[in-house]
N, C-alpha and C positions, 0 to 999 in steps of 0.2 A: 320416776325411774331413770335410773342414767342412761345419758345417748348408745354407752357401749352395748348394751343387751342386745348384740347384734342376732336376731332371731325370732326375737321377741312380736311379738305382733297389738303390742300395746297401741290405743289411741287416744293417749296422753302424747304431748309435746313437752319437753323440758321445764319442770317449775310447777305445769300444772298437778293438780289435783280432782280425782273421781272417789266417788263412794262405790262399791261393790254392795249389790242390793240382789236379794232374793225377795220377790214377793206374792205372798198367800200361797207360799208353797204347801201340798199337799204332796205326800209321798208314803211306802212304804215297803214291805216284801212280802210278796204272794196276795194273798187276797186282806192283812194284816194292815192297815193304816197307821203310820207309827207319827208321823208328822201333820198335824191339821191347823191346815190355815193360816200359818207362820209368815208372818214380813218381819224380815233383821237386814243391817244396814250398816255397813263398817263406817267409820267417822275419823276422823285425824288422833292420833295416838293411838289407845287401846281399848278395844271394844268386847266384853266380856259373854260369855253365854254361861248361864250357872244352874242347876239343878241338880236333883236327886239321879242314883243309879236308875237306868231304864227312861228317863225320862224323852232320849231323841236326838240327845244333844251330838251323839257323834253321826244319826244317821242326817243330820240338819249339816253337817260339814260336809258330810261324804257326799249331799246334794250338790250341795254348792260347789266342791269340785270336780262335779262330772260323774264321779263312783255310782252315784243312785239314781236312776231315772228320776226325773220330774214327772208325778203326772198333772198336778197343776199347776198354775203359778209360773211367773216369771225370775230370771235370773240376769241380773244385767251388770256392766260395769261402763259408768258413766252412759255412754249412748249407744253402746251397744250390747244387742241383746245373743245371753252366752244359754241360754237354757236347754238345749239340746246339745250340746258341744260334748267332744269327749276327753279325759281328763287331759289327753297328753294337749288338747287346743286349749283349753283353759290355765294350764302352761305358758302355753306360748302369749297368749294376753298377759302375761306378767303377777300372775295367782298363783300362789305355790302352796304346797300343802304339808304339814309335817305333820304325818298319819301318830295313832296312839299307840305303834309299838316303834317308832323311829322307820320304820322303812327302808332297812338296812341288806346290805347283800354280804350276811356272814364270812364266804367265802373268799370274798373281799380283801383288797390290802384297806385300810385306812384309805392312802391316797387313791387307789380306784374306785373307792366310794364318792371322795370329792369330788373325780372327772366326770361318774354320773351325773352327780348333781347340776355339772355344766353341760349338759348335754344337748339343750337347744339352743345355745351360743353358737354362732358360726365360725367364733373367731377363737381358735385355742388357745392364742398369746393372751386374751381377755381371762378364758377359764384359768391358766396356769398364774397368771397373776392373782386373782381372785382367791385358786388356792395358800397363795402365801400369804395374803391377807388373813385367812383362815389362821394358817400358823404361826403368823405372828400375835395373835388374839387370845389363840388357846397352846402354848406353845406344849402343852402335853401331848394334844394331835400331832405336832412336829416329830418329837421323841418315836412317836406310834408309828409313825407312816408308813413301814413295811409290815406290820402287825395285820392277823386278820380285824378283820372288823369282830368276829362270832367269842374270839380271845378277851376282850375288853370289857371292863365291869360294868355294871349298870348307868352308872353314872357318866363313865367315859363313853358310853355309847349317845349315851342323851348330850353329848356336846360334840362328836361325830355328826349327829342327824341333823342339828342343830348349823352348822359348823356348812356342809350340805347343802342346807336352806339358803344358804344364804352366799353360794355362790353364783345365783341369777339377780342378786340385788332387788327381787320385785316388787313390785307394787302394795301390793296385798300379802300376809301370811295367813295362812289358817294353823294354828295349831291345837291339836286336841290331846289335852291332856296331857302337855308335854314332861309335869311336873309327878307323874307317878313313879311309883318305885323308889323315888331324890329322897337323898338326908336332907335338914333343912339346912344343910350349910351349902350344897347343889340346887335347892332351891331357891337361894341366897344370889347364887350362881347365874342363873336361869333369869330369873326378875332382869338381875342386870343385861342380859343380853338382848330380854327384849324391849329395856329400854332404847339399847342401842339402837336396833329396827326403827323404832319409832324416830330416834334423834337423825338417823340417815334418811329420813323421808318415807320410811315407808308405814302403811296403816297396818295393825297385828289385830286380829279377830282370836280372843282366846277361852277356849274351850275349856274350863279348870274346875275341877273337886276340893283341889286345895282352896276353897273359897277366900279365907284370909292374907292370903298371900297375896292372889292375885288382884285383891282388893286396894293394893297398897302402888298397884299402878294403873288399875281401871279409870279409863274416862267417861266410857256408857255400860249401859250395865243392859242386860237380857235374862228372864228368869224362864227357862219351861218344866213345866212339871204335865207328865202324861201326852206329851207331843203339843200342849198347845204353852201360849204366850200367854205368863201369869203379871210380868211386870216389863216393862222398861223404863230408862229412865237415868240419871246422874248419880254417882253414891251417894251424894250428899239426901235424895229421895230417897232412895233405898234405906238408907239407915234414919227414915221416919217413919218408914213399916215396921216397927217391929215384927209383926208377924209373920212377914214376908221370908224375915231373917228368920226368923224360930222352925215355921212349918217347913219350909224349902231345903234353906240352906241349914239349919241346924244350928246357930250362930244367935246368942241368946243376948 
């Protein structure tokens, strides 16, 4: 994570590296146990989580960043343990989350959606440079910038949110499903940007339907089907399950 994060409460130093781990998490809503028994663990690149609708997969994110109680299991990054924290602190440890409908404030300009997103930076010369970073990247958020956010097509909003994300430069991303609604030429779009996370140091935990797509930059792979843990493992294993691919994912 870079030194500038002033705000951040990461305990990483410069260069290093941690895994963000959740383990034998249990959870769920009401008396309903949606998640059982789950350990997942982000890794250097891109770390997939794959399964069917219903399956858990976003309430396994929304654990992870603080949104869902834990009721068992631990959640840690590096050496310190984040398991009862609440979202906006798991923030500040340098985890950021790009929720599945973008997590936008319609009413919004563009650009005061990006100052949220700097929001636990202490330093606004940091956020306001940050943002032009933003727009120099995607220079159609430039054109937008007095635009609301609620005004903007699907797609333009999914590089808004995106765009957002990625003005804390952090550690960790969570994103769930960030590829719905996308043509695959947005999708196209997407893949590349989360290379870039990756190429700038940081780990990307990605939550995806679009199974093939996101295959095509997967470094570990996570399968759940019915809240528990069906596979992990490298693509290269994964695509020696055939069956793993047929009944799960669909992918024959």
């Amino acid at each position: 994570m870079s030194s500038e994060n002033v705000g951040f409460h990461s305990n990483l130093t410069e260069g290093d590296t941690a895994n963000f781990i959740g383990e034998n998490i249990v959870t769920g809503y009401g008396n309903h146990t949606v998640i059982h028994d789950v350990s997942v663990e982000s890794r250097d690149g891109v770390t997939c989580i794959f399964g069917p609708n219903g399956s858990g997969k976003s309430t396994l994110i929304n654990t992870l960043n603080g949104s869902v109680p834990t009721w068992s299991g631990t959640i840690r990054f590096g050496d310190e343990d984040l398991t009862d924290l609440a979202p906006y602190e798991i923030v500040e440890h340098g985890i950021v989350t790009l929720p599945q409908d973008g997590g936008l404030f319609p009413s919004l300009t563009v650009e005061e959606n990006l100052k949220v997103g700097g929001h636990s930076l202490a330093d606004s010369d940091v956020v306001a440079a940050r943002i032009e970073d933003v727009y120099d990247s995607m220079p159609l958020l430039k054109e937008k910038q007095d635009a609301k956010a609620g005004s903007l097509s699907g797609g333009q909003q999914m590089l808004l949110s995106f765009g957002r994300a990625t003005i804390l430069d952090a550690d960790i991303y969570l994103l769930d499903e960030p590829s719905a609604g996308l043509s695959p030429a947005l999708v196209d779009d997407l893949i590349e940007m989360v290379e870039q996370l990756v190429a700038n140091g940081s780990q990307v935990v990605l939550v995806e339907q679009n199974v093939e797509a996101a295959l095509r930059i997967a470094d570990y792979i996570y399968i759940l089907a019915q809240g528990e843990l069906k596979f992990e493992g490298t693509p290269e294993e994964l695509s020696e399950k055939d069956r793993l691919l047929d009944v799960y994912l669909g992918i024959e």
